[in-house]
Legacy VTK file of the C-alpha trace (Angstrom):
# vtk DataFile Version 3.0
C-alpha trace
ASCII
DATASET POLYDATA
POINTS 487 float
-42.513 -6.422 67.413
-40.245 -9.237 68.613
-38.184 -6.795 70.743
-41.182 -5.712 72.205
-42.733 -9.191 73.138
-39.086 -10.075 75.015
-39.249 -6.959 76.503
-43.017 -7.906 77.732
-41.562 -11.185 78.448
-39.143 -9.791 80.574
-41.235 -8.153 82.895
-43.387 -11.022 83.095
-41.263 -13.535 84.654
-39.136 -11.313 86.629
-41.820 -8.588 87.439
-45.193 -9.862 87.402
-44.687 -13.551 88.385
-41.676 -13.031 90.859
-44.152 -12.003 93.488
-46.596 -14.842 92.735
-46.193 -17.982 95.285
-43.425 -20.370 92.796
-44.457 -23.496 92.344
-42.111 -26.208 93.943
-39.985 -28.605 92.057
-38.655 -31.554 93.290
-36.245 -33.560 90.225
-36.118 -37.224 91.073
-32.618 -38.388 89.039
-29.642 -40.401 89.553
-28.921 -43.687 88.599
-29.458 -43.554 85.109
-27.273 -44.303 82.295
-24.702 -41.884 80.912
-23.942 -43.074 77.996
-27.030 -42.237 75.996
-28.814 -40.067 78.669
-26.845 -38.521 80.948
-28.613 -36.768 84.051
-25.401 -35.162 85.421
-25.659 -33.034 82.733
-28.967 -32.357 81.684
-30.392 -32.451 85.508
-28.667 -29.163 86.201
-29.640 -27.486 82.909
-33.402 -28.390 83.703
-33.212 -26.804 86.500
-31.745 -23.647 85.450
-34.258 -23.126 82.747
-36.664 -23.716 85.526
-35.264 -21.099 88.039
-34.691 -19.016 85.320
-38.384 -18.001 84.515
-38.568 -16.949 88.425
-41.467 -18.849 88.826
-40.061 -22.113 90.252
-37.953 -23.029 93.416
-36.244 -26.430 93.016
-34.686 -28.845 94.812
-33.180 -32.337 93.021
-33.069 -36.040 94.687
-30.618 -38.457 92.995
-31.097 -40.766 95.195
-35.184 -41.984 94.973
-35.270 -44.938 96.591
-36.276 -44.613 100.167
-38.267 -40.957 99.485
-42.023 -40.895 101.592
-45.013 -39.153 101.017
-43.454 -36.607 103.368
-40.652 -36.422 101.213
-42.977 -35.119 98.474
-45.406 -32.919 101.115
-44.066 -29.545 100.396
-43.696 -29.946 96.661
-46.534 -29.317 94.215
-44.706 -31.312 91.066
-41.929 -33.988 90.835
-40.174 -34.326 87.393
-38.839 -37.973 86.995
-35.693 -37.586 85.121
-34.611 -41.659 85.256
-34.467 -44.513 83.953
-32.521 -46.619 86.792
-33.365 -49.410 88.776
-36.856 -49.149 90.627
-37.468 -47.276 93.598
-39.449 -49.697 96.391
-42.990 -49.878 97.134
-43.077 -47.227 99.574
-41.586 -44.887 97.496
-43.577 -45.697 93.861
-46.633 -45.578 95.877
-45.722 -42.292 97.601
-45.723 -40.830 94.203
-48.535 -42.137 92.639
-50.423 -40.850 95.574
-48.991 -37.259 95.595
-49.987 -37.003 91.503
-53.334 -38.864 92.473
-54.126 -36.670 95.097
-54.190 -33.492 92.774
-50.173 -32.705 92.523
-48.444 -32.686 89.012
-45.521 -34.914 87.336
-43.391 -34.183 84.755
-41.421 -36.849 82.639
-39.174 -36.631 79.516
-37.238 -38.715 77.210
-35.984 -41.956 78.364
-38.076 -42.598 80.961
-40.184 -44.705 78.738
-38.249 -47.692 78.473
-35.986 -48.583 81.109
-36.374 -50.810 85.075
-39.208 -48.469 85.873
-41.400 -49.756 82.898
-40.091 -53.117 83.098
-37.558 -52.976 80.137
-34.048 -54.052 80.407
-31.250 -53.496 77.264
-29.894 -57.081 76.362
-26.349 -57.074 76.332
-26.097 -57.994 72.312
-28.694 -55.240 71.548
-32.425 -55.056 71.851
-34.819 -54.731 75.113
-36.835 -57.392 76.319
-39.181 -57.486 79.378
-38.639 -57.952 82.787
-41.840 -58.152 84.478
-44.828 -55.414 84.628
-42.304 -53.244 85.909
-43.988 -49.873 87.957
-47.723 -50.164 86.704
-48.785 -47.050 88.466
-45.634 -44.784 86.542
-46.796 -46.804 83.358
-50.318 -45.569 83.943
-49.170 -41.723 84.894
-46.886 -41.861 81.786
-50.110 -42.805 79.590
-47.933 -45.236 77.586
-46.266 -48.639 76.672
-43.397 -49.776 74.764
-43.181 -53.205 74.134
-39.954 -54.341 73.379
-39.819 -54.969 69.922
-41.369 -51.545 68.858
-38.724 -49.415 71.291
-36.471 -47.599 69.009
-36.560 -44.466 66.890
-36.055 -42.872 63.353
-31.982 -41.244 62.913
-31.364 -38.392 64.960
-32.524 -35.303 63.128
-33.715 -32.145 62.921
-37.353 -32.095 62.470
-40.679 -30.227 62.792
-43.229 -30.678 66.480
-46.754 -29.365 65.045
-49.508 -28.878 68.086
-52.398 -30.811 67.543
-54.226 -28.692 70.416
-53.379 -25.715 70.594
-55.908 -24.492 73.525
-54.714 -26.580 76.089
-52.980 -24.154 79.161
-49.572 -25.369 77.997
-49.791 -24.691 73.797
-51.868 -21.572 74.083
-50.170 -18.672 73.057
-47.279 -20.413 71.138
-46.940 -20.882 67.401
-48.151 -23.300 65.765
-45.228 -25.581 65.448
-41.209 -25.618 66.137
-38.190 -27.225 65.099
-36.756 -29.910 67.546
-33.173 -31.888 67.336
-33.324 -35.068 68.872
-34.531 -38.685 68.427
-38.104 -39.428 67.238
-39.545 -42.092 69.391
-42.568 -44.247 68.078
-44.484 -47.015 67.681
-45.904 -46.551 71.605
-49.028 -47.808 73.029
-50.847 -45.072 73.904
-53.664 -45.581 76.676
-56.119 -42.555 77.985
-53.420 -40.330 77.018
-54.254 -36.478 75.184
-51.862 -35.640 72.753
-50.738 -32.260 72.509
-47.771 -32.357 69.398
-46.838 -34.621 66.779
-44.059 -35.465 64.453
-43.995 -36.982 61.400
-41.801 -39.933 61.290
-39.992 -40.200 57.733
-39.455 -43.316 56.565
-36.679 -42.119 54.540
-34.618 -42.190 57.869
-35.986 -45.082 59.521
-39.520 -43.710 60.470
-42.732 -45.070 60.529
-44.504 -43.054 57.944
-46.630 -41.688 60.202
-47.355 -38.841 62.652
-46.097 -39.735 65.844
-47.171 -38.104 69.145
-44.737 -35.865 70.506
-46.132 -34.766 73.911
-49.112 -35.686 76.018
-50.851 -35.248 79.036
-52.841 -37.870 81.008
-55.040 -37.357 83.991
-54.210 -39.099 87.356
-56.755 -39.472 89.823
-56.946 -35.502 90.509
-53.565 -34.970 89.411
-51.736 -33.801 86.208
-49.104 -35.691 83.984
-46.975 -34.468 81.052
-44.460 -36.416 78.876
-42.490 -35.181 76.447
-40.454 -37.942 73.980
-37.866 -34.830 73.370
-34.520 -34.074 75.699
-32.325 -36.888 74.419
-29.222 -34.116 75.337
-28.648 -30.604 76.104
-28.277 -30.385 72.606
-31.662 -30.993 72.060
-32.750 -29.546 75.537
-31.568 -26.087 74.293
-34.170 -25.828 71.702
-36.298 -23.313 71.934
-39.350 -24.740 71.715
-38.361 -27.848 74.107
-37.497 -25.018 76.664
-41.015 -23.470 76.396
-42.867 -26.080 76.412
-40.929 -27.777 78.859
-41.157 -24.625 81.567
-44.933 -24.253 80.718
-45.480 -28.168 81.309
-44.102 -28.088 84.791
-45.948 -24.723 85.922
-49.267 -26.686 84.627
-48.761 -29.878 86.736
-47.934 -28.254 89.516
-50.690 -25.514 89.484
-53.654 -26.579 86.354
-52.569 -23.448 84.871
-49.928 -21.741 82.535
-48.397 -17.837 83.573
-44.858 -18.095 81.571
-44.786 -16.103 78.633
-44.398 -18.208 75.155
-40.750 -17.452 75.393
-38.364 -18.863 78.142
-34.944 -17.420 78.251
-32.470 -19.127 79.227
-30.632 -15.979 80.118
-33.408 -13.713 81.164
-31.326 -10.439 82.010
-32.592 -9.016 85.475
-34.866 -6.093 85.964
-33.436 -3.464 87.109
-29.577 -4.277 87.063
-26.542 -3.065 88.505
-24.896 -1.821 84.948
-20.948 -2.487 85.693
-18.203 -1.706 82.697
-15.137 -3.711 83.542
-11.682 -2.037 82.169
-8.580 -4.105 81.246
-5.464 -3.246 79.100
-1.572 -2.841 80.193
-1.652 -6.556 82.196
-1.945 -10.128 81.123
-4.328 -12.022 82.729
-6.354 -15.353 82.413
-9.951 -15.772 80.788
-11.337 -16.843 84.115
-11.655 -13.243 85.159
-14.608 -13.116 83.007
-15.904 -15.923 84.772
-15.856 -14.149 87.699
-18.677 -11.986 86.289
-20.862 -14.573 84.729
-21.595 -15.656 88.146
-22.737 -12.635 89.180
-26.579 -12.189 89.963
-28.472 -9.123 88.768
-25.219 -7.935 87.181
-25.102 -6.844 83.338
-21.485 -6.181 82.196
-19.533 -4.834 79.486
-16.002 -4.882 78.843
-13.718 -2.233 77.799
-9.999 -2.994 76.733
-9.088 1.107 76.626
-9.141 4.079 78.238
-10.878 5.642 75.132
-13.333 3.159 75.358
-14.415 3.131 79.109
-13.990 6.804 79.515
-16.150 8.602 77.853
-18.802 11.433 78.201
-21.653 9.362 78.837
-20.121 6.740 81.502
-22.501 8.228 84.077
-25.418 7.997 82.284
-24.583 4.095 80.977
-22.955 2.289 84.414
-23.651 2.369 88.243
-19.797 0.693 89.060
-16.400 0.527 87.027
-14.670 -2.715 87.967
-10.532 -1.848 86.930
-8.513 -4.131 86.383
-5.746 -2.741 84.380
-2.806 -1.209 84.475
-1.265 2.279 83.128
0.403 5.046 84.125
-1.522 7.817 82.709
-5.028 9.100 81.135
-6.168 11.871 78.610
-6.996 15.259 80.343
-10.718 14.703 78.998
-10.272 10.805 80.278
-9.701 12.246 83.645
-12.206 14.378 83.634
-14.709 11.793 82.779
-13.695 9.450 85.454
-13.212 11.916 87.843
-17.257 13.094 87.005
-18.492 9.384 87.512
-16.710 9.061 90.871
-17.740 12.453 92.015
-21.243 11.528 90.715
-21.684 8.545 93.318
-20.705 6.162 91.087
-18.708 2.985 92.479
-15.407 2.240 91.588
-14.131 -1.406 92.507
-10.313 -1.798 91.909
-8.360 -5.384 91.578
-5.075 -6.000 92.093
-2.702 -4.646 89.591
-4.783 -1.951 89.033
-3.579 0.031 92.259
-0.571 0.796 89.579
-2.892 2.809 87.812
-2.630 6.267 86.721
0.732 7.169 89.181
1.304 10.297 87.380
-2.881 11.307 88.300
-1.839 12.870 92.492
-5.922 12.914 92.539
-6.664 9.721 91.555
-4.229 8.267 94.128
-4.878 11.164 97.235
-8.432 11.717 96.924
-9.938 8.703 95.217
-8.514 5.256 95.532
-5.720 6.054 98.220
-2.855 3.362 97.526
-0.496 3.151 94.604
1.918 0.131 93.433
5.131 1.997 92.698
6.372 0.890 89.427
9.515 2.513 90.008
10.503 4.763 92.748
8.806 8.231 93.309
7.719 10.415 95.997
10.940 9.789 97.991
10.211 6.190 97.996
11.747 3.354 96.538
9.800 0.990 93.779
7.323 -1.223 95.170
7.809 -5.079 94.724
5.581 -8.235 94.059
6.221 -11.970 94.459
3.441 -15.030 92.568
2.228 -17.988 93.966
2.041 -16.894 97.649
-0.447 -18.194 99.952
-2.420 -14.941 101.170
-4.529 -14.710 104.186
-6.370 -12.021 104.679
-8.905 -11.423 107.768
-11.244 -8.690 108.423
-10.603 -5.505 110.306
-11.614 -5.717 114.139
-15.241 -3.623 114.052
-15.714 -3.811 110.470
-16.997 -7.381 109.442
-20.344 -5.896 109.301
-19.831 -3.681 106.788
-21.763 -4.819 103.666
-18.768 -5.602 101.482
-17.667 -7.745 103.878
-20.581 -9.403 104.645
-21.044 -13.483 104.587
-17.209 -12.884 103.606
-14.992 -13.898 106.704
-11.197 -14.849 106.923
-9.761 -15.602 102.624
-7.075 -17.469 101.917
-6.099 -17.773 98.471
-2.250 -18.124 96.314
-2.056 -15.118 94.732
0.671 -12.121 94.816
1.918 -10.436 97.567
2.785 -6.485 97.225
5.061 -4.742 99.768
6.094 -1.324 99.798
3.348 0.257 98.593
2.001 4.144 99.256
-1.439 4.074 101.171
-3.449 7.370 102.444
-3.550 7.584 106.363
-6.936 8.445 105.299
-8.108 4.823 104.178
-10.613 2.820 105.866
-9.227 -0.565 106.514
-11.881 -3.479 105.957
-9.023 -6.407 105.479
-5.731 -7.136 106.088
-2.643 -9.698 106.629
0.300 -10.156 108.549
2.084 -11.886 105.475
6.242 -10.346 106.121
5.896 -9.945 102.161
2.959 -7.942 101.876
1.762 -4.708 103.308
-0.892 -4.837 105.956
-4.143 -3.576 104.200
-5.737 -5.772 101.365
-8.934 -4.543 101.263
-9.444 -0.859 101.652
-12.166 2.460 101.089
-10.979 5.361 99.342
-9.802 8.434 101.832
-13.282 9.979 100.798
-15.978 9.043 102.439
-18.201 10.685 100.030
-17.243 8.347 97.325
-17.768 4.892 96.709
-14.420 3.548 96.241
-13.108 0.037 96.924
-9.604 -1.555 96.235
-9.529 -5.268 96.693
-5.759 -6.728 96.162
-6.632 -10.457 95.729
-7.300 -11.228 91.979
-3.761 -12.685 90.205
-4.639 -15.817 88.857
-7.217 -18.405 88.425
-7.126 -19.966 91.923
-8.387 -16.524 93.303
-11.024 -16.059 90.441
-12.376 -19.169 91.303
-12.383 -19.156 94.936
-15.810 -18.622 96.762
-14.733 -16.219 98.917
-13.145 -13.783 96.072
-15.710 -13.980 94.584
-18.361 -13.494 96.973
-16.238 -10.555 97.991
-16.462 -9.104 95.139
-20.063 -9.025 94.395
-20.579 -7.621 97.358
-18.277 -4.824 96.207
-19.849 -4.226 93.097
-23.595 -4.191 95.230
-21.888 -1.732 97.727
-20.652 0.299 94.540
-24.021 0.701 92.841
-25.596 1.640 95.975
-27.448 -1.612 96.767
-26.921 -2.401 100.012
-26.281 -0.289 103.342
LINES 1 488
487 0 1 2 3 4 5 6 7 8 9 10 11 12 13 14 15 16 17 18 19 20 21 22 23 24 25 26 27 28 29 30 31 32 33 34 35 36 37 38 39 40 41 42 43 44 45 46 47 48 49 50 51 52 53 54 55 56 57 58 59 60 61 62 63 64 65 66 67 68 69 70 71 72 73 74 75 76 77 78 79 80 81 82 83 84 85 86 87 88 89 90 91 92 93 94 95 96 97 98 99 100 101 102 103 104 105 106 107 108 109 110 111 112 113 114 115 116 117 118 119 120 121 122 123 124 125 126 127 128 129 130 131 132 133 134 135 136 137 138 139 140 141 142 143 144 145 146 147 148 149 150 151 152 153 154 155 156 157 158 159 160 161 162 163 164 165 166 167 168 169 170 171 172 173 174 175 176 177 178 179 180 181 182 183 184 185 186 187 188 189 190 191 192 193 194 195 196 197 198 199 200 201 202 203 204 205 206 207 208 209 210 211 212 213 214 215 216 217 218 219 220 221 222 223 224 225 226 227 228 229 230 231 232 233 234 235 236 237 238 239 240 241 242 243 244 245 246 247 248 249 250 251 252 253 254 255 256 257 258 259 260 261 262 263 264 265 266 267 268 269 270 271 272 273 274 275 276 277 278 279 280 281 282 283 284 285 286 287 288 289 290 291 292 293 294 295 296 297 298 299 300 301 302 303 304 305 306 307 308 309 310 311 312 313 314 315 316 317 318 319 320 321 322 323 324 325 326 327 328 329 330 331 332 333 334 335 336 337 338 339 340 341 342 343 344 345 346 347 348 349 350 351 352 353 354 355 356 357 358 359 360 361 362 363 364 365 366 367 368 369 370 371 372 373 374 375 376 377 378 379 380 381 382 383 384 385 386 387 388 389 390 391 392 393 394 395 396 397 398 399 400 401 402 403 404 405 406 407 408 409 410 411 412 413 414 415 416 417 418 419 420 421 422 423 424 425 426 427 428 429 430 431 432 433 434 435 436 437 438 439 440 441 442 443 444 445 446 447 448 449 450 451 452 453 454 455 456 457 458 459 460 461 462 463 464 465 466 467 468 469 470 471 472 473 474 475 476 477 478 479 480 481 482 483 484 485 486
């Protein structure tokens, strides 16, 4: 039953709601602290969770002071992630009038004590106030924490139960969940609707008492929510902070709730390109993997073997083989496999050391890839050599920067290893290449056979090219081309 309700879920956010109008986030950060709260970190999580769901399009301001009313315009819910110095008039009032005039904010955490509120940390411990601090925040925030009261029980682990649990944000979910994080209380709560409480054990410096958890107030014609959870990503990765969190922000920017009860973090795409990556026979670093972490609409899976990647049903379970090992020879039925995906219209990508592979395979080099790094010297031609570290530019073929695998590419240059001497097809098609004296002219090439969907890319040695924009851009683009994606 669970399956089936992520499965459900699935299609929700990235079917159903994709094609729905998102709702437009605007963070409002910076400034802040570090030491307890620190927005460099949690900011960008926030807004992956957000972006995530496919319901949201975000933008982030960490610098607030100075924003207008039409800063805010084309946004339909701020989330005030600060607890800095104030802002200015003109910018406090600009928000209070884009909530008031029927738009939504979100706060969490810390923003309840802090310059904002009119709070200030004494330097021996303590808070004491400052003034009335931003009255119209205090007022959208539903709350006040005098100084003496601000403070919480020891970070725990403990239970959030909904106190109303038919409001557009709660309906749906369960009827409590376990949070990590700091249990805030003794606030003054003023025309404020409480959606979740805790209880505050006094066995670890609680109150006794249930404290409220998360609330909405009403603002003019616009929507607030607070939540007292997020203290870190720690507690930010929860999974009911990340619901109720992503169903929060849809409700104050729109009055209603579409996400499912479960946000992934890691929703995986519908419909993606299903790409087995091979390795074996060649050292490499653990950033290669990052490489495909980054990519979009990409599902992966790894295999370290021949026996592994190559089997039977490789048509039926990937669109694109990414290779990136190295050895000289297959299995007849191995071959045959391979040979039936790339015959099938499958897409074969091929990085760097792998145009070593398979030397002893004449098919695999004539008809399929159509360049081979000569280990050691065959076909009447001597062995093939390499050098590290080199500084490699590579530019694109005159007439062929419009082909899709080289598209938003342009010029890469990147230290990586050179190859010279190598055996190419007169029948490849060209998309880069260098004048480097220590490499041979083509670096990225298609296969002799126009009917197949075969790439070799030579960058790809070391970090500095798994990291590098334009590799990896590159490279997605290959694996898109591969699968049949894009024309």
């Amino acid at each position: 039953m669970r399956k089936a309700f992520r499965i459900l879920a699935g299609w929700l956010v990235l079917g159903g709601l994709a094609s729905a109008e998102p709702v437009k986030v605007l963070f409002l950060t910076g400034e802040s602290d570090v030491q307890y709260h620190d927005w460099r970190e949690s900011t960008p999580f926030l807004k992956q969770v957000l972006t995530g769901t496919g319901r949201f399009e975000c933008r982030v301001v960490e610098q607030a002071a100075g924003i207008t009313a039409r800063t805010l315009a084309p946004y339909d819910v701020v989330i005030i992630h600060y607890n800095g110095p104030r802002w200015g008039e003109q910018s406090e009032r600009a928000v209070e009038e884009f909530v008031r005039s029927g738009k939504g904010m979100v706060s969490v955490h810390g923003v309840t004590y802090g310059p904002l509120v009119g709070t200030v940390m004494k330097p021996k411990g303590g808070f004491e106030r400052t003034g009335e601090g931003w009255r119209g925040f205090t007022e959208m925030l539903g709350v006040r924490w005098e100084p003496a009261n601000i403070g919480h029980a020891v970070r725990h682990a403990f239970v959030v139960k909904f106190t109303d649990r038919e409001h557009p944000i709660t309906r749906g979910l369960g009827p409590e969940f376990l949070a990590n994080d700091e249990l805030y209380h003794r606030m003054d709560h003023k025309n404020t609707h409480v959606l979740a409480t805790a209880y505050d054990d006094p066995a670890l410096g609680g109150t006794g008492k249930d404290e409220p958890i998360m609330w909405t107030v009403q603002y003019g014609k616009g929507r607030a929510f607070h939540s007292s959870l997020g203290h870190d990503l720690n507690a930010m990765y929860q999974p009911g902070f990340l619901a109720t969190f992503a169903r929060a922000v849809e409700w104050a920017g729109t009055g209603a709730v579409t996400l499912p009860a479960t946000v992934e973090l890691h929703p995986r795409p519908a419909n993606p390109v299903r790409l087995l990556v091979v390795t074996g026979g060649h050292a490499y670093p653990t950033s290669f993997y990052d490489v495909f972490q980054s990519f979009p609409g990409v599902v992966w899976s790894h295999a370290a073997s021949p026996a592994e990647a190559y089997t039977a049903r490789m048509k039926e379970r990937f669109d694109v083989v990414a290779l990136y090992d190295m050895r000289d020879d297959l299995s007849e039925e191995q071959k045959a496999n391979l040979r039936g995906f790339v015959e099938a219209g499958k897409g074969v990508v091929s990085l760097h050391h792998a145009i070593a592979d398979y030397a002893s395979w004449p098919w695999w080099r004539e008809e399929a890839l159509g360049g081979l790094y000569m280990i050691k010297p065959m076909m009447d031609r001597p062995a093939s050599s390499f050098k590290e570290g080199v500084p490699l530019l590579a530019r694109p073929v005159k007439g062929m920067a419009g082909h899709p695998i080289l598209r938003g590419v342009g010029p890469i240059e990147a230290e990586d290893e050179v190859y010279k001497g190598m055996w190419h097809s007169p029948r490849i098609r060209v998309l880069m290449e260098t004048d480097h004296p220590l490499n041979d002219a083509p670096v990225v090439y298609l296969g002799p056979n126009p009917e197949f969907r075969v790439v070799y890319i030579q960058f790809g040695h070391g970090s500095h090219a798994h990291y590098h924009p334009g590799y990896r851009k590159l490279l997605y683009n290959a694996v898109l081309w591969g699968a049949g994606r894009t024309k």
